[in-house]
N, C-alpha and C positions, 0 to 999 in steps of 0.2 A: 380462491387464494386465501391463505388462511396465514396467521403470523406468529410464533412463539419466541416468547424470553425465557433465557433458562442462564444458568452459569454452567461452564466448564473448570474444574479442577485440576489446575498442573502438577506435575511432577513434583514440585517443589510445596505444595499446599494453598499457592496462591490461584484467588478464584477468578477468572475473566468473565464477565458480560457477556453473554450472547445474544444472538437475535436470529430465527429461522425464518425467513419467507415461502412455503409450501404452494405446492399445486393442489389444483384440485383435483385433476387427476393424475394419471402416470406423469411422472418425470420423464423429458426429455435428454435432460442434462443437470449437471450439478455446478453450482460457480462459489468458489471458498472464495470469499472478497478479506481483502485486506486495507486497512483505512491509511491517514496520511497524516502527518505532526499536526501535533493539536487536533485533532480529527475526532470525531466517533460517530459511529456506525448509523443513528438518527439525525444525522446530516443530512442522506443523500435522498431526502423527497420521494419521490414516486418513481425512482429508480429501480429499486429492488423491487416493490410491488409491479410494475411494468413485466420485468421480466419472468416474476412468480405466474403472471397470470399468463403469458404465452409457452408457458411448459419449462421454465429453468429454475429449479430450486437454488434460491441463497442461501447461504449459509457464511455468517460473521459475526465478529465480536471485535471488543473495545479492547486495545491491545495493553498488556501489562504499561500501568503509569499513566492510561487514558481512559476518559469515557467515564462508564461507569464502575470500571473495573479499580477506580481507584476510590479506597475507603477514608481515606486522610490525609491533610494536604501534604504531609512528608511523602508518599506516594504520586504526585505529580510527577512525571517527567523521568520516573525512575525504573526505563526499559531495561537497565542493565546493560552489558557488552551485545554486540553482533552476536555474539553465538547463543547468550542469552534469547534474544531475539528470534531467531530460527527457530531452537528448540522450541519455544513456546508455538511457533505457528506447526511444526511439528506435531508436537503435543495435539491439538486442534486437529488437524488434516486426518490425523490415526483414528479419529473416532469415525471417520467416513468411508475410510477404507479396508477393504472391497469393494469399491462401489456398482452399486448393479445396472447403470449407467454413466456415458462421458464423465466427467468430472474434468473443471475445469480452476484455475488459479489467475486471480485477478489482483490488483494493487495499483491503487492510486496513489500520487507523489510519492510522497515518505516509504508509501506500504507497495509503490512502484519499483521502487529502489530494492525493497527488499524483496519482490517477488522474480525480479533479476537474480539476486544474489541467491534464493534458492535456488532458480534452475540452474545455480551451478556451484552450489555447494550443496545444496539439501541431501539428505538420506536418499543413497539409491531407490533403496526398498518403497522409497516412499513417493519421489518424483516417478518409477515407471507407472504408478497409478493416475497419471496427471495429463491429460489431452492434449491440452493446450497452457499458456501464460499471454495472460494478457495485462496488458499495461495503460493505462490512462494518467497521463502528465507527469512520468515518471520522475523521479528526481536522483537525476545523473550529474545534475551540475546545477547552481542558482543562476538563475536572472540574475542580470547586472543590479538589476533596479531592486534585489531584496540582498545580496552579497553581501557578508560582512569583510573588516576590512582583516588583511594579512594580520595585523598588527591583535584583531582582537582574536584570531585563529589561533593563533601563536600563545598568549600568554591564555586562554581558553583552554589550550590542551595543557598546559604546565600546572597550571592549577586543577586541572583533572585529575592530572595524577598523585597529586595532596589531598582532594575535595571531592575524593568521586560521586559522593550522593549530594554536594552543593549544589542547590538549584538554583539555575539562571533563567529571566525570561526574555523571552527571543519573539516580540511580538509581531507579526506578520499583519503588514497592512491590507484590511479587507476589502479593500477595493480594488485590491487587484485577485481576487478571487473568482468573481462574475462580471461579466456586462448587465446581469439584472441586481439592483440594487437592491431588493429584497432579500436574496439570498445571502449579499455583502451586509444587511444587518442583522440578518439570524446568528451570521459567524460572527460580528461582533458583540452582541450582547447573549451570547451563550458561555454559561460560566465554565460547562464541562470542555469548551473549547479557550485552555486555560495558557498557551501560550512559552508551556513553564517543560525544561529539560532540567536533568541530573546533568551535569560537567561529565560525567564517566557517556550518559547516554548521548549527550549531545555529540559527544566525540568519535560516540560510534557510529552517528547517523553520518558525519564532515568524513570517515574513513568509509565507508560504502560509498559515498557520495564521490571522492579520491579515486578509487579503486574504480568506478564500473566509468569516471569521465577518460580516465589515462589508460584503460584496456588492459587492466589487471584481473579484472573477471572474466574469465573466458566459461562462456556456457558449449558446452558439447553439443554435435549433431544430434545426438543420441539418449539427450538426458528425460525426455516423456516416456508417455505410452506405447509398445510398442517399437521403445529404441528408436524414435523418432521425437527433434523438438519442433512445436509449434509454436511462432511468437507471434504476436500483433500489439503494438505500439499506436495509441491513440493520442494526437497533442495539438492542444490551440497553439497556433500561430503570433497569439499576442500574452501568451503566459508570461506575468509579471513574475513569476515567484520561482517556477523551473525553467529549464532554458529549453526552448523548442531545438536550436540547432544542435546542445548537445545530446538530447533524445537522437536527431539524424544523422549526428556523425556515430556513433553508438552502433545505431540500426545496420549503417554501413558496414561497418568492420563485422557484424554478427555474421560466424563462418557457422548460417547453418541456412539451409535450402529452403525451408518451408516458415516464411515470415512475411512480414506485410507492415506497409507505416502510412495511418491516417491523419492526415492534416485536415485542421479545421479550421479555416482564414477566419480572421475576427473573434476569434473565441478566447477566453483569456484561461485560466486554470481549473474552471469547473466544466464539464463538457458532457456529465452523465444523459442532459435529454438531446442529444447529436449523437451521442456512440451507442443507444439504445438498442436502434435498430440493426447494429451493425456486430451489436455484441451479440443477439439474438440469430441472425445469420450465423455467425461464427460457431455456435455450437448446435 
């Protein structure tokens, strides 16, 4: 297994972070991971090497306004709208495609959310390239226990539309990340995990977030590889910060044939060494 940093170049000139996790030999499969607010990509421990080393190439980056892709602190938090957003993982996916194996699409929380939202808005041309979508502690709705109140939703979005690049932080309590307490103080004393949204971007995460709990995203039978979608949905059972039941009610309403939902009792929002093995079956 072997590991590369490089930058990719958007459309727009802005550069994002990458990180490749390679096999040693042939590739089995491919997995485009996408990270989750406040998130970036050297986070997720021996995750991606795990599965480097049993034949699944990664391939990820620090999403515009995170990680390392951001060069200055006015640059926090500043994903831009939804479509911004898309196009940029867009942007990304195109440099992989043809793939000369599966290729696969992954997203945790924030980048769960959005990996929903592309399998059903993304570029045709670009989703029939895409095996499967897999999701780990998507975020379709907040836990009670991280929810802001109505009252700050509300005047949050007014002020967005005055203040689109004023940044707010939105800090997420790390303890409800892991049951290992190591991992709950890596995410809090890590700077690049910096807590900090644009009012335009925050707005846009709280309208996906809208959209995919009320059954306004409708993903197609048809939107993968092959005119066929495949989904699988991974979530602890005690996630402080996304809501387990509305991951299940979600799953439920999904009008498409070939899907599946992992629970993991006792597991709180990070769940990469449990869905390892399952992610590795999967493709």
């Amino acid at each position: 297994m072997s590991v590369e940093e490089g930058t990719h170049t958007l459309p727009d000139g802005k550069q994002l972070y990458t990180k490749t996790f390679r096999t040693d030999g042939p590739a089995k499969a491919r997995l485009v991971f996408i990270h989750g607010f406040s998130d970036q990509v050297n986070t997720y421990g021996g995750f991606f090497p795990h599965l480097a080393s049993r034949g699944i190439e990664v391939y990820t980056f620090d999403q515009r306004g995170w990680g390392r892709s951001v060069t200055k602190p006015a640059e926090r938090g500043d994903t831009g709208p939804t479509s911004q957003v898309l196009d940029d993982i867009t942007s990304f996916i195109k440099t992989l495609i043809p793939s000369p194996v599966p290729l696969f699409m992954m997203g945790h929380s924030m980048g769960g959310g959005e990996t929903l939202c592309y399998a059903a808005q993304g570029p045709e041309e670009v989703r029939k390239h895409i095996r499967g979508f897999l999701l780990e502690s998507p975020f379709v709705d907040f836990d009670p226990k991280s929810k802001p109140s109505p009252v700050t939703v509300f005047f949050g979005r007014v002020a967005g539309k005055l203040m689109a690049k004023r940044q707010l932080t939105n800090k997420l309590d790390p303890k409800l990340i892991s049951r290992d307490p190591a991992v709950c103080k890596q995410f809090d004393e890590d700077e690049l995990c910096h807590d900090t949204g644009t009012l335009e971007g925050l707005a846009g995460l709280l309208d996906r977030t809208n959209a995919l709990s009320s059954g306004k995203v409708v993903i197609p039978d048809n939107a993968g590889e092959g005119g066929v979608t495949r989904i699988w949905i991974a979530h602890g059972e005690q996630d402080g910060i996304t809501s387990y039941p509305a991951s299940k009610r979600l799953f439920s309403a999904l009008q498409v044939k070939d899907k599946e939902f992992k629970s993991y009792a006792g597991c709180y929002h990070r769940c990469e060494y449990l869905i390892q093995s399952s992610v590795f079956k999967l493709t």
